[in-house]
C-alpha angles and dihedrals in degrees: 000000000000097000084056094047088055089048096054094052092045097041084044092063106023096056092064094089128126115290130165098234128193113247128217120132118268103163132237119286111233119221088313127039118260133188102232095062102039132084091211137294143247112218129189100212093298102301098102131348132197104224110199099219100143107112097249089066121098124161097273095051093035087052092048076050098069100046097050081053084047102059090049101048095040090050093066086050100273116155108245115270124225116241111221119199101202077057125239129353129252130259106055119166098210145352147209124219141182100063122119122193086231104032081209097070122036081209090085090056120147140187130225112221117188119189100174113083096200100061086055117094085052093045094043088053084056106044087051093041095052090049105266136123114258111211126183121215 
């Protein structure tokens, strides 16, 4: 698990480089994920999941998301996520906010949901340290 807990802070933080993303207007997730309102997710079984709910995302682009999620964490030694097209599950325990794919456009926006108690207090130092808003749920 602590080569997990690394990868979601790196991959938290790394992934938030510039991307041309596809627009179309998929709405804003309130405290849990919906899938209504996301494009898809990207969940780490079942530990934490990227849900792709700014309004830029569609599948396609959601789903381009993760991987791209998915070769950087992976290679850092990261086991494969599973992309999920209905977004991230319920039941999360906490998440993260304020980080965009492309830091140039809130469209890209994303939410990091963590289902696992024990990796928070590590994941919650790095959410607040990177600049994003820790919630828990």
């Amino acid at each position: 698990m602590n080569h997990l807990k690394t990868i979601t802070l790196v991959a938290t933080l790394a992934a938030c480089s510039s991307s041309p993303k596809d627009t179309g207007d998929t709405g804003a997730t309130g405290p849990t994920p919906a899938a209504s309102t996301s494009a898809g997710g990207c969940d780490w079984m079942g530990s934490f999941c990227y849900d792709f709910d700014g309004p830029a995302w569609d599948a396609a682009s959601a789903e381009a998301g993760c991987d791209a999620f998915t070769d950087a964490a992976v290679s850092e030694g990261a086991p494969l996520p599973t992309f999920v097209a209905s977004g991230c599950p319920s039941g999360a325990v906490a998440q993260c906010t304020g980080f965009s794919y492309d830091p140039t456009d809130p469209g890209t926006a994303f939410t990091l949901y963590y289902y696992d108690a024990t990796i928070l207090p590590e994941v919650q130092a790095g959410c607040t340290d990177g600049g994003g808003t820790w919630t828990d749920l």
